[in-house]
GUMI-813483 format. One record per residue (C-alpha): x, y, z; residue number from 1. Coordinates in nm, 4 decimals. Example, Ala and Ser with C-alpha at 12.3 -4.5 7.8 and 13.67 -1.06 7.14 Angstrom:
         X         Y         Z  mitor
    1.2300   -0.4500    0.7800      1
    1.3670   -0.1060    0.7140      2
***
This chain:
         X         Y         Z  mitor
   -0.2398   -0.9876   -2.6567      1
   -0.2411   -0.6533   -2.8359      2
   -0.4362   -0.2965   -2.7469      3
   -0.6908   -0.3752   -2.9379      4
   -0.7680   -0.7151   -2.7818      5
   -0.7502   -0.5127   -2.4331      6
   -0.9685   -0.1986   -2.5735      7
   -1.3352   -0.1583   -2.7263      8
   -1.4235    0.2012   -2.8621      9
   -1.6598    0.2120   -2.5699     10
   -1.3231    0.1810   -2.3648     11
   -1.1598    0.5344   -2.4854     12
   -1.2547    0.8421   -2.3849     13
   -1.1417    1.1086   -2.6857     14
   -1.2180    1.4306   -2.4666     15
   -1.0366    1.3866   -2.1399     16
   -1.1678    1.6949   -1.9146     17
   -0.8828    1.6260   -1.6616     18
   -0.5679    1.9033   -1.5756     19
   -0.3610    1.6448   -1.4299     20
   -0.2434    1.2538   -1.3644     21
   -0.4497    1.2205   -1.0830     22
   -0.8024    1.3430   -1.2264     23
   -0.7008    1.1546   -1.5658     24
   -0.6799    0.8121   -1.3784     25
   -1.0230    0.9371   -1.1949     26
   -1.1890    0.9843   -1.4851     27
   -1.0504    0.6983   -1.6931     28
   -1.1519    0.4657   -1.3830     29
   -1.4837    0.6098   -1.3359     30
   -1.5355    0.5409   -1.7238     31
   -1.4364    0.1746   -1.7115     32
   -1.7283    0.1454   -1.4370     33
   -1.9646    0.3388   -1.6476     34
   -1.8784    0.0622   -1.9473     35
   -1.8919   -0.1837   -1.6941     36
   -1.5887   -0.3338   -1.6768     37
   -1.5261   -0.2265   -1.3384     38
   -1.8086   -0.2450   -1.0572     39
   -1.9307    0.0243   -0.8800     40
   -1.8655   -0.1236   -0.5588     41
   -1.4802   -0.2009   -0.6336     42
   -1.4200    0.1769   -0.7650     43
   -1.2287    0.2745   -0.4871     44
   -1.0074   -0.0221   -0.4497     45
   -0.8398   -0.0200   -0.7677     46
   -0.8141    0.3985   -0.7510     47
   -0.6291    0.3548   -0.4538     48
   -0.3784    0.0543   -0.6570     49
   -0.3726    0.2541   -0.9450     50
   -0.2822    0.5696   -0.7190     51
   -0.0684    0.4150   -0.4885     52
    0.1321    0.2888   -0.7702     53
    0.1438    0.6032   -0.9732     54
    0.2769    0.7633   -0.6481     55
    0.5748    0.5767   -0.6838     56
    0.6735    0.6673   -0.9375     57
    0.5032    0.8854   -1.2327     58
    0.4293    0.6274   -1.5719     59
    0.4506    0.9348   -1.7597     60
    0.7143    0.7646   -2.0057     61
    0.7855    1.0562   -2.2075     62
    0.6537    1.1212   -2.5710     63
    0.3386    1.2733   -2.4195     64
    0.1905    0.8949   -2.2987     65
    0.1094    0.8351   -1.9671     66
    0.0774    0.4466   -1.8557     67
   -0.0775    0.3933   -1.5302     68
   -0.1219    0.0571   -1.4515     69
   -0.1847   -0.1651   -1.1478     70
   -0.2748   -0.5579   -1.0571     71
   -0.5850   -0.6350   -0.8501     72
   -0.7602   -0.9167   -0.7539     73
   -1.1035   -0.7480   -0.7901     74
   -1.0854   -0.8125   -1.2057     75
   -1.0285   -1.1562   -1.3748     76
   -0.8906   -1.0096   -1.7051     77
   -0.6423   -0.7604   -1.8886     78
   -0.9051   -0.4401   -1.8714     79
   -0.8161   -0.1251   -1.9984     80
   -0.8876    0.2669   -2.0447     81
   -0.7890    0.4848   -2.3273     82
   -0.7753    0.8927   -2.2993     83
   -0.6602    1.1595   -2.4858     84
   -0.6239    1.5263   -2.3702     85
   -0.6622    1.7451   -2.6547     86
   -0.4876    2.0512   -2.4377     87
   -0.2402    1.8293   -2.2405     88
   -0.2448    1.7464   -1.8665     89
    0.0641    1.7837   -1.6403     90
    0.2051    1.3670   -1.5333     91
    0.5479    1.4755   -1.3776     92
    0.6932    1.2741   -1.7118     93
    0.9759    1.1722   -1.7666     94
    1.1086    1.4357   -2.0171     95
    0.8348    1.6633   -1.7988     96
    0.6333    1.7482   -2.0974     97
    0.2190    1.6834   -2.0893     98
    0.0501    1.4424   -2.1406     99
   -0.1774    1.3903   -2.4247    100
   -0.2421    0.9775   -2.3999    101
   -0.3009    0.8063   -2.1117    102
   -0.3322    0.4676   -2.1725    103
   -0.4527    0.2731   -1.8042    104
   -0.4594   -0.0728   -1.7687    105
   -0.5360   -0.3401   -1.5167    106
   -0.4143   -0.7241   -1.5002    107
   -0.5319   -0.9436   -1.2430    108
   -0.3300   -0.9350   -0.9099    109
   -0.0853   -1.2783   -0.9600    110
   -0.0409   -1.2253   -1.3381    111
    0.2853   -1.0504   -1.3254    112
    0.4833   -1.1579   -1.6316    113
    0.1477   -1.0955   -1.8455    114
    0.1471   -0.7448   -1.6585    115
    0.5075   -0.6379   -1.7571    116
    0.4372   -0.7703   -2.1189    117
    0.0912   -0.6082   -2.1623    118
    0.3307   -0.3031   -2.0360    119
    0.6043   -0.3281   -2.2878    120
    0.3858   -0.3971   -2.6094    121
    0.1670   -0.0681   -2.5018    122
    0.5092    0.1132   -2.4202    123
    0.6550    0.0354   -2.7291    124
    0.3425    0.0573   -2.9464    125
    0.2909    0.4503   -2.8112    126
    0.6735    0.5195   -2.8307    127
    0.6049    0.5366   -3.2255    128
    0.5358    0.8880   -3.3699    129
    0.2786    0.8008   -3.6450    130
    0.0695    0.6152   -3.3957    131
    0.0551    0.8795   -3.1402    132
   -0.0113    1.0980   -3.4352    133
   -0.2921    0.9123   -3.5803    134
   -0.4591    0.8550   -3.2698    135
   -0.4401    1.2552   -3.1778    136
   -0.5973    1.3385   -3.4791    137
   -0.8825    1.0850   -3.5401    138
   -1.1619    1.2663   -3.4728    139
   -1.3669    1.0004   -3.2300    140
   -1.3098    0.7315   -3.0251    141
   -1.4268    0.4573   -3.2956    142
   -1.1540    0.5987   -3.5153    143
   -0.9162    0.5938   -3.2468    144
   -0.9958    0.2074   -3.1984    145
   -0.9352    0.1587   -3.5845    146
   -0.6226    0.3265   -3.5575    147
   -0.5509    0.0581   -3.2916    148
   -0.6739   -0.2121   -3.4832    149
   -0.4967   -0.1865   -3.7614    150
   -0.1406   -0.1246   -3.5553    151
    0.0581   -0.4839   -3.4923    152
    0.2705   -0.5138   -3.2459    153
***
C-alpha cells in the first residue's frame, strides 16, 4: 500500500488555514468528514485518538512533515488526509522548524503492523527533498495527487 492508494485529490487540502498542530489535525479531520470518509457522528472520537496520540509525543518528524496518525475502530480501512501550509504552522518538530506537510492517517484499531508500515513508507517517502519539493510547488491538490502517483515507494 502506497500514498496514493491511501489518498484521492479530494483527500488533500492545498491551502491549510491552520497556525498550529492542533488546528491542522482539526481541519484535516473535519475535511475527511466533509469527503466522507469519516462520519459526522464519529468526528470527535477519532480527534480525541488523533489528539491524544499527538500529545504524546509531537509526529512532527523533521523536514517540515508532520505525521499524525492514530488506530480506531470507528473506520474499516487505511484513510487518510493530506495538507500543506503554504506559510508554515508551528508542530513542536523534531528539529523545531514548521511545518509545511501534514500528512494524517488512520488504520483500523487491531491493524498494528499495517499501521507502523503505512507509517514508515509515508515517513520515508516525505523524508526525500524532491518530493516535498514537488508537492510544495504544484499548484492544486490534483497536481499534488499526481505528484503522489507517480512517486514509488
Amino acid at each position: 500500500m502506497d500514498l496514493g492508494d491511501i489518498l484521492s485529490p479530494q483527500q488533500i487540502n492545498p491551502d491549510l488555514k491552520a497556525s498550529n498542530r492542533w488546528e491542522a489535525i482539526d481541519e484535516l479531520i473535519d475535511h475527511l468528514v466533509s469527503v466522507g470518509k469519516i462520519l459526522p457522528e464519529n468526528r470527535e472520537a477519532i480527534l480525541a485518538v488523533v489528539k491524544k496520540r499527538e500529545t504524546s509525543m509531537s509526529t512532527g518528524i523533521g523536514y517540515g512533515v508532520g505525521i499524525p496518525h492514530a488506530s480506531t475502530d470507528l473506520i474499516y480501512e487505511v484513510v487518510g488526509a493530506l495538507g500543506r501550509s503554504k506559510k508554515g504552522l508551528q508542530f513542536d518538530s523534531l528539529d523545531n522548524q514548521p511545518v509545511n506537510l501534514v500528512m494524517l492517517f488512520l488504520v483500523p484499531q487491531g491493524h498494528f503492523q499495517k499501521h507502523l508500515r503505512t507509517l514508515a513508507d509515508i515517513a520515508k517517502l516525505l523524508h526525500r527533498t524532491e518530493f516535498r519539493r514537488a508537492l510544495e510547488e504544484a499548484p492544486d491538490s490534483e497536481a499534488m495527487f499526481q505528484v503522489i502517483k507517480s512517486c514509488k515507494g
